[in-house]
C-alpha positions in Angstrom: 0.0 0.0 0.0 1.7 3.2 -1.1 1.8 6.4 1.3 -1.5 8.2 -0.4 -3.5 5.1 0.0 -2.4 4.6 3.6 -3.5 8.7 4.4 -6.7 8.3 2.9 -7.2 5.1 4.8 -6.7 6.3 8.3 -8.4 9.6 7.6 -11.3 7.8 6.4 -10.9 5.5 9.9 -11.2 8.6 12.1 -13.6 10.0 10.5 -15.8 6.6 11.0 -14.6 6.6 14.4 -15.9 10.4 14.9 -19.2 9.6 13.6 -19.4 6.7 16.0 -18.6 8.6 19.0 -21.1 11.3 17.8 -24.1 9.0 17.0 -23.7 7.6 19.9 -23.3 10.5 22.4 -26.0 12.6 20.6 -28.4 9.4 21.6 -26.9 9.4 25.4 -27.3 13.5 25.8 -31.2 12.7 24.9 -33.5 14.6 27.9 -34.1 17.6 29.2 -31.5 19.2 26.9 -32.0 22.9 25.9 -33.5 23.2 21.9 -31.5 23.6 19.2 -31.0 22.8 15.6 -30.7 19.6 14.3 -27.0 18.1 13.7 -25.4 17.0 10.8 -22.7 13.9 11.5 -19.5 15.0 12.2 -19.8 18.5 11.2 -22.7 19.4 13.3 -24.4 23.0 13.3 -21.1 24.1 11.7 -22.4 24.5 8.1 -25.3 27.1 10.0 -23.4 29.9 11.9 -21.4 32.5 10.1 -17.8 32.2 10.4 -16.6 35.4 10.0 -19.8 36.6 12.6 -20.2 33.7 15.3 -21.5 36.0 18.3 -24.1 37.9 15.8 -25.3 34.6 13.9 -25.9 32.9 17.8 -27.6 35.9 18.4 -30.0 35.1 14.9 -30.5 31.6 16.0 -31.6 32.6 19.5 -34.4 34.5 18.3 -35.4 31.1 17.6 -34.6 28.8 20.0 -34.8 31.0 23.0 -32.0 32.7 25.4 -30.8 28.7 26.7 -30.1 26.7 23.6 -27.8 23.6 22.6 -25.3 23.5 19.4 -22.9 21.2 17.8 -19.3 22.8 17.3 -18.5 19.3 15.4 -19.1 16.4 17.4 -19.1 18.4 21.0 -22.3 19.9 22.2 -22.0 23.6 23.2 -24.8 25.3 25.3 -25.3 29.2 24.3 -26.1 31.7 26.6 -27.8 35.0 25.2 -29.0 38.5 26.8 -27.8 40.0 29.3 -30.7 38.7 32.0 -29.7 35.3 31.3 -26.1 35.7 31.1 -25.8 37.7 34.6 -28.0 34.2 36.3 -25.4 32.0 34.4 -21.7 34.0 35.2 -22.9 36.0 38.2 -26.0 34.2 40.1 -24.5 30.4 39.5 -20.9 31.6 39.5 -19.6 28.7 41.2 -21.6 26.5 38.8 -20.1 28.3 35.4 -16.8 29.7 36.2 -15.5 26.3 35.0 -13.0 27.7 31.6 -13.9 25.3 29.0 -11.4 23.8 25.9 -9.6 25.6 23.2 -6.6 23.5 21.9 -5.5 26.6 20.1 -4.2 28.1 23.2 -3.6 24.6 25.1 -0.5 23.8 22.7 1.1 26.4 24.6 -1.0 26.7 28.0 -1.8 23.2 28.7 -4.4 23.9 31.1 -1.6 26.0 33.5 -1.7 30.0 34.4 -4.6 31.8 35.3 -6.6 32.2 31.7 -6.8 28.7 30.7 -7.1 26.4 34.3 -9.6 25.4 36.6 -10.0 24.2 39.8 -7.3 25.0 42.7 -4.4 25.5 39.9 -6.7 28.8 39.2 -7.9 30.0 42.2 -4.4 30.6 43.5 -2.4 31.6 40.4 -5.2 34.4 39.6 -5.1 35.4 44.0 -1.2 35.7 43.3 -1.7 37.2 40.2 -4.1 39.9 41.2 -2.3 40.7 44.4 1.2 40.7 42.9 0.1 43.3 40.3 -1.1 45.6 42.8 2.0 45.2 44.6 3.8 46.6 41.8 0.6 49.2 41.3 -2.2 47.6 39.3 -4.9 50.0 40.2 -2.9 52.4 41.9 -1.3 56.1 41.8 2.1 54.1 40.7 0.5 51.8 37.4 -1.2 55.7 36.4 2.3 57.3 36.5 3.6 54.9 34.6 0.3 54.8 32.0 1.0 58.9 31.3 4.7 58.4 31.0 3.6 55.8 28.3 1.3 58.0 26.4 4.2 61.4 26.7 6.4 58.4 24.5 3.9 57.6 21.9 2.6 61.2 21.5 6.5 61.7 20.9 6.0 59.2 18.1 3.4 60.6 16.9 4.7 64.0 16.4 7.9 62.2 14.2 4.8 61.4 11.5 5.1 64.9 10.8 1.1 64.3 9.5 1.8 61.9 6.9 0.0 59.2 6.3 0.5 55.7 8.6 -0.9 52.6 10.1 -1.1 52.8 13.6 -1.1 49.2 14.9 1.8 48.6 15.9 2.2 51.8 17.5 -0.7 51.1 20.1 0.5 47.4 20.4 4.2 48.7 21.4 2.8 51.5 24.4 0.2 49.4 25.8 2.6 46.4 25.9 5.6 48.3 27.9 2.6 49.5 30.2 2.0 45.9 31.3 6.0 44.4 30.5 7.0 47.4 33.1 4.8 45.1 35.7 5.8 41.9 34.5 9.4 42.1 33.1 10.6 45.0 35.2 11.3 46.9 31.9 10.2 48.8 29.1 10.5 48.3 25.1 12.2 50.8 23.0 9.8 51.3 19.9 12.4 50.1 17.4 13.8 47.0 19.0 13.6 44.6 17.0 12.7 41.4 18.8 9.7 43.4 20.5 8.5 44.4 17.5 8.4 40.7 16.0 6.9 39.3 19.3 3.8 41.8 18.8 4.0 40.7 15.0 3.6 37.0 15.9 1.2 37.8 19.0 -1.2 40.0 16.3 -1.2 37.1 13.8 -1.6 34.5 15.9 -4.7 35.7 18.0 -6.0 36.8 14.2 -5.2 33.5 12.9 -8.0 32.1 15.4 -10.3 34.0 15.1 -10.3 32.5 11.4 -12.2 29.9 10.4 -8.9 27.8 10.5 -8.5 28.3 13.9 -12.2 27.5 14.8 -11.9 24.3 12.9 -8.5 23.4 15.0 -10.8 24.1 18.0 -13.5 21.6 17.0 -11.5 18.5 15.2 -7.7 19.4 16.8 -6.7 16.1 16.5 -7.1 16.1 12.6 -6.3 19.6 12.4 -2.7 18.7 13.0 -2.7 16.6 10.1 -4.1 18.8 7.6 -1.7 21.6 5.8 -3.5 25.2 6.4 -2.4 29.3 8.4 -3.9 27.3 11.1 -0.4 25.6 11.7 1.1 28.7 12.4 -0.8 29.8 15.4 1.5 26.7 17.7 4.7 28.6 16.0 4.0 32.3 16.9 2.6 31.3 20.6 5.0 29.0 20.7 8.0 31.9 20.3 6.2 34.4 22.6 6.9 31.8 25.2 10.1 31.1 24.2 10.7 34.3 25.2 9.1 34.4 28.4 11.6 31.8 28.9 14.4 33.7 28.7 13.3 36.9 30.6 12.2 34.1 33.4 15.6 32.7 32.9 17.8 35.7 32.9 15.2 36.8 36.2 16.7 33.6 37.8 20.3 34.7 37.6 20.2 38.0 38.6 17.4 37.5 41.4 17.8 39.4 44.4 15.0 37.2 47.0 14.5 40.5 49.9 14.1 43.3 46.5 11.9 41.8 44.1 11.7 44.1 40.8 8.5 42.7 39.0 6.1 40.3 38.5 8.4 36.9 37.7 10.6 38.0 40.7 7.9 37.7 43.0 6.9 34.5 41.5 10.5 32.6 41.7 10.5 33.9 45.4 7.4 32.2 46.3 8.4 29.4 44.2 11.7 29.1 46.5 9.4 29.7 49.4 7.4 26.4 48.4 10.0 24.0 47.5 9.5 21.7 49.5 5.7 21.1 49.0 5.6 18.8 46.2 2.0 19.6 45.4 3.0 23.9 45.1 1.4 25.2 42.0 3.9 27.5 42.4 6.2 25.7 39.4 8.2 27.1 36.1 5.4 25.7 34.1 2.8 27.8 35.8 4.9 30.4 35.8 5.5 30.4 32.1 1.8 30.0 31.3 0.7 33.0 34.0 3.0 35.5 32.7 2.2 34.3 28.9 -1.4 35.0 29.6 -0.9 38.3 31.3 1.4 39.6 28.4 -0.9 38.7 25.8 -4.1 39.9 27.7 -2.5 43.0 28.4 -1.3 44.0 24.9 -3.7 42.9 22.6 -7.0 43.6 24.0 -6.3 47.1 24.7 -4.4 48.4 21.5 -7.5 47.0 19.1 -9.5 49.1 21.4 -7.5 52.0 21.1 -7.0 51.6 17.3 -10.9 50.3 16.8 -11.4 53.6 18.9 -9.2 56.2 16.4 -11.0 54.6 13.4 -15.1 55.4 14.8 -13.6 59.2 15.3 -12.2 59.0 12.1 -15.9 58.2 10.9 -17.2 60.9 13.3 -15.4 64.0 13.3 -18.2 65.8 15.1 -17.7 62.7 17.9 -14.0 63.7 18.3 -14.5 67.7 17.7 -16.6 67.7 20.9 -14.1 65.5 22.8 -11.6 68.3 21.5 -13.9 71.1 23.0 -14.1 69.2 27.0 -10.1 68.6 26.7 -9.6 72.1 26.1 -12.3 73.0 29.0 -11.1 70.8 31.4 -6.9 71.0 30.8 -4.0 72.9 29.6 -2.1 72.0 26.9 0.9 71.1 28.5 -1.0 69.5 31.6 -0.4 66.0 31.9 -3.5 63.8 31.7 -4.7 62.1 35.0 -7.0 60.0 36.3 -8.9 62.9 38.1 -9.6 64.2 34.9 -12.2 61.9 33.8 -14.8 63.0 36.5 -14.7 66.5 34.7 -15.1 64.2 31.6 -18.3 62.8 31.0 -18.7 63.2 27.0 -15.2 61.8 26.4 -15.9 59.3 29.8 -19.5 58.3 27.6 -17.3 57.8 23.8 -14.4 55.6 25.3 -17.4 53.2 27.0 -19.3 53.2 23.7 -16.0 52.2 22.1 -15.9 49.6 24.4 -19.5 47.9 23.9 -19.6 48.6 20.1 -15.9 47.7 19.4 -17.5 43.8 21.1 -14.1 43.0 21.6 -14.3 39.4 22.9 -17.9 38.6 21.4 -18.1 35.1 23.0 -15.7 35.4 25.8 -13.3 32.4 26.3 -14.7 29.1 26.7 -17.0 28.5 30.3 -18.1 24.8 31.2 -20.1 23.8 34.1 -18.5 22.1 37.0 -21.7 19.6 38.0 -25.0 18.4 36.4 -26.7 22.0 36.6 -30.3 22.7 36.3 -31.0 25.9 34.6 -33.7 27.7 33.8 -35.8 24.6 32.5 -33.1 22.5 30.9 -30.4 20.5 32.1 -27.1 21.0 31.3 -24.8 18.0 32.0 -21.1 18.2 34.0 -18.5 19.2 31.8 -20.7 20.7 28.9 -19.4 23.6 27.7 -20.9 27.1 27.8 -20.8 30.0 25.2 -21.7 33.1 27.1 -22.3 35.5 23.8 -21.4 38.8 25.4 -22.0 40.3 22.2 -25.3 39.7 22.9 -25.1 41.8 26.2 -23.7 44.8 25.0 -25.9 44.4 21.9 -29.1 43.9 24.1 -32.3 46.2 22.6 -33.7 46.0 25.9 -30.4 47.3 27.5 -29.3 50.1 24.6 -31.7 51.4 22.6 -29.9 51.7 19.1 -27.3 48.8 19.7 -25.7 48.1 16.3 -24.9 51.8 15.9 -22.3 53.9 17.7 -24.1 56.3 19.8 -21.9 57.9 23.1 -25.5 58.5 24.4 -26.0 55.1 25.3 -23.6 56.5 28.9 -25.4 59.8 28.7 -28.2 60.8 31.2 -30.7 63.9 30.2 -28.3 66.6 31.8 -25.1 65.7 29.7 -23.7 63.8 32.9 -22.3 60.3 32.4 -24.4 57.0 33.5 -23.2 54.3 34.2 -25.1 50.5 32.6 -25.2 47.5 34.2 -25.0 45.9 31.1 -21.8 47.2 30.3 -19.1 44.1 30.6 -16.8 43.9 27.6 -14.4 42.6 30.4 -17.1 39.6 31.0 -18.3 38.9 34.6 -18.8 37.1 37.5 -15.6 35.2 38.6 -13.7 34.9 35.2 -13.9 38.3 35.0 -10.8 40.2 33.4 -8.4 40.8 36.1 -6.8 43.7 34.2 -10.4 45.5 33.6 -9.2 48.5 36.2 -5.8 48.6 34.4 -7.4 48.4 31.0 -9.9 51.1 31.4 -7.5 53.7 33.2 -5.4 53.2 30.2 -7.7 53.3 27.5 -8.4 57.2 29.1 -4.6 58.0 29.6 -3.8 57.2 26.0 -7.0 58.6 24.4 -6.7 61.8 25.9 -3.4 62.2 25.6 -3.4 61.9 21.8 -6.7 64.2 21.4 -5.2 66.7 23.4 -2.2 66.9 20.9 -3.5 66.1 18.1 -6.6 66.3 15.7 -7.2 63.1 14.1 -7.4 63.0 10.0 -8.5 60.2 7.5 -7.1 59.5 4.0 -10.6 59.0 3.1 -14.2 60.9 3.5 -15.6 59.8 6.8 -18.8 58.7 4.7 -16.6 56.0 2.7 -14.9 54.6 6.0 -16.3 51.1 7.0 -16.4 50.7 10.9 -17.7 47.0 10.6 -14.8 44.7 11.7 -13.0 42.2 9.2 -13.9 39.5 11.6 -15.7 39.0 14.8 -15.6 35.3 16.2 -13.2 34.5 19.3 -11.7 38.2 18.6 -13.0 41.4 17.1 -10.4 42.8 15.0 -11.2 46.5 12.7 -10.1 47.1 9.3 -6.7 48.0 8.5 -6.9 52.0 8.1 -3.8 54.6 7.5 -4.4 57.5 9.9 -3.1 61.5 10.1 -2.1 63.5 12.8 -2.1 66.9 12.7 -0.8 69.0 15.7 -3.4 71.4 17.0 
């Protein structure tokens, strides 16, 4: 039997051996199961949900089958959760039931189930305590994070200013300020804007996150095991995360030699000290593989997420110059030119507070949130949803809710204005997600999304290459990420 013959043989065994397992637990999951459409073999509701749209076509199909409603993502058996009543019971009223964090092999060729985005059980619950009280140790959420936040935004506005107004893309500008913001925690350090290496690592850690978004990387999520087989980008995504952590590696490593145990200097020092501290407890989760995977997770979270808000946020004023021109009129009321943003600022704020939230909901930058599962055989409202089962929380759906915003699918600041001008806070507002999963960095991520904002609206007026009627604020994908059109971008000095 030649080599062809043999590869067509054993994918044509697996894929008998798929539809086995799925015929037979589609018969066993019979019961008080929540509707849903019907399955095909193998492929299940895959051929019915917009790819390039997930969170808006679950949001389609739940006008059909209700808020509670089962799907096949291939042979597993998803539950979806949409609306922000029935997603607040789910992640906030059952916490302890849903704050399981269900599969996604994408990341766990890299994570493998370790660090604080990706685990469950006692592995998380005290890597994301040490995590959350080692970053406000080295100022997460305090005067000391803000300082560095506005020193930050003085270098990029520096930047800026060397564009002498010429046309430019700004993504990897965004991607380089708010990733030394969150390495100055976690390595100790700060990135020049030309180094090299950095600049690759954001590369990589762009692409990859893109890369599954794609339909290749949802289909490596449902069938991984012959995913790996198959040629396609999707192979790609294990290289890039695969580098980043190389390269957490070596900070960690070169953190090792030069530790100093009574003056820790960041985030990986504190973590080697505790790990010393713990040696001799051979069931510590306080190990170099957790380490690896905590401080992968916290420099990915806190790079990527924020600069696609930031440059999601730049293209919207782009599209609304009368947005931004008022924005220019409450800088200029509230501060100096050559004042230094602050946090204090944003109380006197409330028209540019009310924009940067209503970036936030309509940019939907995590439309589904990462993978929940439920930790027992839960009842829930009606149905029951067996242990393990995972749980799609659409939080698209949330900040998209009619009931919750009245014009939802267009950007309107007034959704966070009350009938004086004065900013209002929603309940519904959770781009960071809730309940216990929620995004440890949300404090961090909101105080910089102001800092930077400001500080490049209070330098500079914002200018398209094209008229704001012709530019498309609709995202080039929106599945496991939200990610904006590429755009080229002007900056004139006022």
């Amino acid at each position: 039997m030649d080599a062809a013959a043999a590869q067509t043989l054993f994918l044509a065994g697996c894929l008998s051996c798929l539809l086995f397992f799925f015929i037979r637990r589609t018969v066993h999951q019979r019961g008080n199961l929540p509707p849903g459409p019907t399955p095909l073999p193998i492929l299940g509701n895959l051929l019915q949900i917009d790819t390039d749209g997930t969170g808006k076509a679950l949001m389609k199909m739940s006008e059909k089958y209700g808020p509670v409603f089962k799907l096949y993502f291939g042979p597993e058996m998803r539950v979806v959760l949409c609306g922000y009543d029935v997603i607040k019971e789910a992640l906030i009223d059952h916490a302890e039931v849903f704050s399981e964090r269900g599969k996604m092999p994408t990341f766990d060729q890299v994570f493998h189930g370790l660090g604080v985005n990706f685990s469950n059980g006692e592995n998380w619950l005290q890597m994301r305590r040490f995590s959350i009280m080692t970053l406000r140790d080295f100022g997460m959420g305090k005067r000391g994070i803000e300082e560095r936040i506005q020193e930050e935004a003085q270098c990029l506005v520096e930047v800026f200013r060397k564009t002498k107004g010429l046309p430019f893309d700004p993504t990897y500008f965004f991607s380089q300020a708010t990733s030394n913001v969150i390495c100055s925690i976690v390595f100790g350090d700060r990135f020049d804007y030309k180094d090299e290496e950095f600049c690759g690592l954001l590369q990589m850690m762009n692409e990859s996150l893109f890369l599954i978004s794609t339909i290749w990387g949802q289909l490596y999520d449902m069938f991984p095991s012959i995913m790996k087989l198959l040629p396609g980008p999707h192979n790609r995504i294990g290289g890039f995360l695969g580098n980043i952590e190389e390269y957490v590696l070596k900070k960690i490593k070169h953190n090792q030699e030069t530790l100093d145990p009574n003056n820790p200097r960041d985030f990986i020092d504190s973590f080697l000290i505790k790990m010393e501290q713990e040696k001799e407890n051979s069931s510590s989760y306080f190990h170099m593989k957790n380490l690896t995977a905590t401080v992968l997770g916290i420099f990915i979270a806190g790079t990527e997420t924020l600069s696609t808000t930031l440059r999601y946020g730049m293209l919207i004023l782009l599209k609304y110059p009368e947005i931004e021109e008022k924005i220019h009129e409450e800088i200029d009321c509230v501060m100096s030119q050559d004042h230094v943003p602050c946090l204090e600022d944003r109380s006197k704020m409330p028209y540019t507070n009310a924009v940067i939230h209503e970036i936030q909901r309509f940019s939907n930058l995590l439309p589904l949130t990462a993978m929940h599962a439920v930790a027992q055989d839960t009842q829930f409202r009606g149905f029951t949803i067996p242990k393990g089962t995972q749980v799609i929380p659409v939080l698209q759906s949330v900040l998209w809710d009619p009931v919750q915003f009245s014009d939802p699918e267009n950007f309107n600041p007034g959704h966070f204005l009350d009938e004086n001008g004065g900013f209002k806070k929603k309940d519904a507002f959770m781009p960071f997600g809730t309940g216990k999963r929620i995004c440890m960095g949300e404090g961090l991520a909101r105080m910089e999304t102001f800092l930077f904002l400001v500080s490049i609206l209070q330098h500079f007026t914002l200018k398209s290459t094209r008229h704001p009627k012709d530019i498309d604020i609709s995202p080039v994908i929106c599945n496991f990420f939200t990610y904006p059109r590429v755009y080229e971008l002007m900056l004139i000095p006022r």
